[in-house]
C-alpha positions in Angstrom: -178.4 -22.0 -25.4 -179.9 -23.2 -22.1 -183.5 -22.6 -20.8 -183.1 -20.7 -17.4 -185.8 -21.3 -14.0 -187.7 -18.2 -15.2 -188.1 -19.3 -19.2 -186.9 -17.6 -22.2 -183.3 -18.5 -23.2 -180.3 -17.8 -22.1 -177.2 -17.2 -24.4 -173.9 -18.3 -23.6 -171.1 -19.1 -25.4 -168.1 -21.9 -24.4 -164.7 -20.9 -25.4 -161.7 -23.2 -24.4 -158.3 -21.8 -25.2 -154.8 -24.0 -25.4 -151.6 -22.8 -26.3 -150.6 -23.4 -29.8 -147.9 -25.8 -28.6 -150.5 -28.0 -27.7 -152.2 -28.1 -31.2 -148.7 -28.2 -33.3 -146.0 -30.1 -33.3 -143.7 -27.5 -35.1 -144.8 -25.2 -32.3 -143.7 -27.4 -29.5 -139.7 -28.1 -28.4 -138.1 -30.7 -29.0 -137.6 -31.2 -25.5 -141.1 -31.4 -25.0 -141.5 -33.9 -27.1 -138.5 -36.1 -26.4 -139.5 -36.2 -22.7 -143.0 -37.3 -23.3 -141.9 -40.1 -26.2 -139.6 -41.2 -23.6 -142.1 -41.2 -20.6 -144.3 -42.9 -23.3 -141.3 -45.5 -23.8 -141.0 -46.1 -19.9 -144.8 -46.5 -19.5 -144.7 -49.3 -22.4 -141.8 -51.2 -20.9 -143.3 -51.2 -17.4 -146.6 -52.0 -18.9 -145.0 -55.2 -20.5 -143.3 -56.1 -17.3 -146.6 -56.4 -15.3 -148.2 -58.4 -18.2 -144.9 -61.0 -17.6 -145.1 -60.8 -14.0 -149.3 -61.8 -14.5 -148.2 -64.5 -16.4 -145.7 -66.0 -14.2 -147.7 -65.4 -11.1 -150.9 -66.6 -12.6 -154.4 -66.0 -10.0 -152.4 -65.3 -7.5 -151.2 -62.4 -9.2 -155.1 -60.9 -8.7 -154.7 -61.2 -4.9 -152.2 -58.3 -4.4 -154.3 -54.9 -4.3 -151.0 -53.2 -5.7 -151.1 -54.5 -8.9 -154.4 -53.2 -9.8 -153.8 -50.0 -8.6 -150.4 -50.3 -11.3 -152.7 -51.4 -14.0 -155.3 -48.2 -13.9 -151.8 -46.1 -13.6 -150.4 -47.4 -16.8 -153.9 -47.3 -18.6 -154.4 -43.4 -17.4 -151.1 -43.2 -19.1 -152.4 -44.4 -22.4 -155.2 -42.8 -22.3 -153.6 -39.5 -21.5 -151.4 -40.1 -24.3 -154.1 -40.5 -26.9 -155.9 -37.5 -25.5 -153.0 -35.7 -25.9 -152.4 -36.6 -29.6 -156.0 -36.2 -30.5 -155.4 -32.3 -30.8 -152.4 -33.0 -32.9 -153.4 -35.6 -35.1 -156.8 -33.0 -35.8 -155.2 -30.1 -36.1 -152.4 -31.4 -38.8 -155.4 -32.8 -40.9 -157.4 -29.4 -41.2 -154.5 -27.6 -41.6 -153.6 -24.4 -38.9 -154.4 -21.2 -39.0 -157.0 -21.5 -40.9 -157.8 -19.0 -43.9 -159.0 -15.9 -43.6 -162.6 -16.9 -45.5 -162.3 -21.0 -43.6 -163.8 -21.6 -40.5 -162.5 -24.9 -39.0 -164.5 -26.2 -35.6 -161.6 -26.7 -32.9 -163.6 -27.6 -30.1 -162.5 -31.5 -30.5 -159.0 -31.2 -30.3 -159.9 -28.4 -26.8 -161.7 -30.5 -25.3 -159.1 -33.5 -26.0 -156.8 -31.3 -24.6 -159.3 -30.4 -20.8 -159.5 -33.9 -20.7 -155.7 -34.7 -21.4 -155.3 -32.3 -17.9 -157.9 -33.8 -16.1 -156.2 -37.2 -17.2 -152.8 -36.2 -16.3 -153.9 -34.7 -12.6 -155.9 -38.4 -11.9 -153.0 -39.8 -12.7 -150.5 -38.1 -11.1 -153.0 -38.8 -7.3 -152.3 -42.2 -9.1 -148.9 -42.2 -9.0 -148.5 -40.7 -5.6 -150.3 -43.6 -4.1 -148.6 -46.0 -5.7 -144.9 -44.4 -4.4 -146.6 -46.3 -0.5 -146.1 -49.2 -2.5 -142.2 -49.0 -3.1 -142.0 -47.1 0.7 -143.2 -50.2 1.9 -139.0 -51.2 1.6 -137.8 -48.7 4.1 -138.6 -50.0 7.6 -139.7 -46.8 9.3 -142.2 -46.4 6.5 -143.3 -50.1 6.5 -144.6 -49.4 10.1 -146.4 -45.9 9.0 -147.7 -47.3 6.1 -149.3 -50.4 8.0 -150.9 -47.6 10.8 -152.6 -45.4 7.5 -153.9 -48.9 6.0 -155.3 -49.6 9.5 -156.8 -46.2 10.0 -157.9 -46.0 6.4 -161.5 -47.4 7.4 -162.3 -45.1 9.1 -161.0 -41.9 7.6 -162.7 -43.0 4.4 -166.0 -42.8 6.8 -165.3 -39.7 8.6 -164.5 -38.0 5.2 -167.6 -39.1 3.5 -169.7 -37.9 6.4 -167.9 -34.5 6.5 -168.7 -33.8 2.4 -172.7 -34.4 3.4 -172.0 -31.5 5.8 -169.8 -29.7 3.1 -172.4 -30.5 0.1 -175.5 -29.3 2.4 -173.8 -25.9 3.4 -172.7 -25.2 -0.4 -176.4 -25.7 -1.5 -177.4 -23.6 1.0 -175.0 -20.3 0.8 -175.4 -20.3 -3.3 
């Protein structure tokens, strides 16, 4: 319940729904989950490759800006991952469906599951950025990618100004 401007209370109720793959492992494929144990194997291995890289680079491995956009990739990996067996691991413990005469509180394991999306769409802007990284090979994109660093200054500036103007006409039109 929430208290609206003009008193009293005000009723709502929150439902989040998920398909049942995402609650059961018998309900998901086996392709499903052989692609995300091996993205999970991929993510490891190139997890353990920057840790040998920081150790054979030492401090100076803290002065490339790449590398700590690579670490909060990875990391949003893991923590996708354990968002995303949350739901699982709760669900298999309380036992699904539930009886007819049992109710069992699913709103963890939903909102582990919102948050594994929200997770997953962070990561994949993550992920996108970091592909400038590995363009910076090809020579054409070596010269745009120098030009979007240069102008990045000031597009970060204009962009903030703009959502002032955005955020003050969306609080006025409500």
């Amino acid at each position: 319940t929430e208290f609206p401007a003009t008193s009293g209370l005000k009723k709502f109720v929150l439902l989040r729904t998920a398909p049942v793959h995402f609650l059961l492992m018998s309900e998901a494929g086996s392709s499903t989950l052989i692609e995300e144990c091996l993205i999970l194997v991929t993510v490891l291995i190139l997890l353990a490759v920057e840790v040998s890289r920081m150790r054979s680079q030492g401090f100076a491995y803290f002065g490339n800006g790449w590398h700590y956009l690579d670490w909060l990739n990875y990391l949003s990996f893991i923590a996708a991952f354990t968002l995303r067996l949350l739901p699982l691991q709760a669900v298999g413990s309380s036992g699904f469906p539930p009886g007819p005469t049992e109710f069992i509180n699913y709103e963890t394991p939903m909102w582990a599951i919102v948050q594994w999306k929200n997770v997953i769409a962070l990561n994949s802007v993550l992920t996108w950025l970091r592909l400038f990284k590995y363009a910076k090979s090809v020579p054409f994109m070596a010269f745009l990618i120098k030009t979007l660093a240069k102008a990045a200054g000031q597009t970060v500036a204009f962009c903030s100004m703009l959502l002032v103007v955005y955020v003050g006409f969306s609080l006025g039109h409500q």
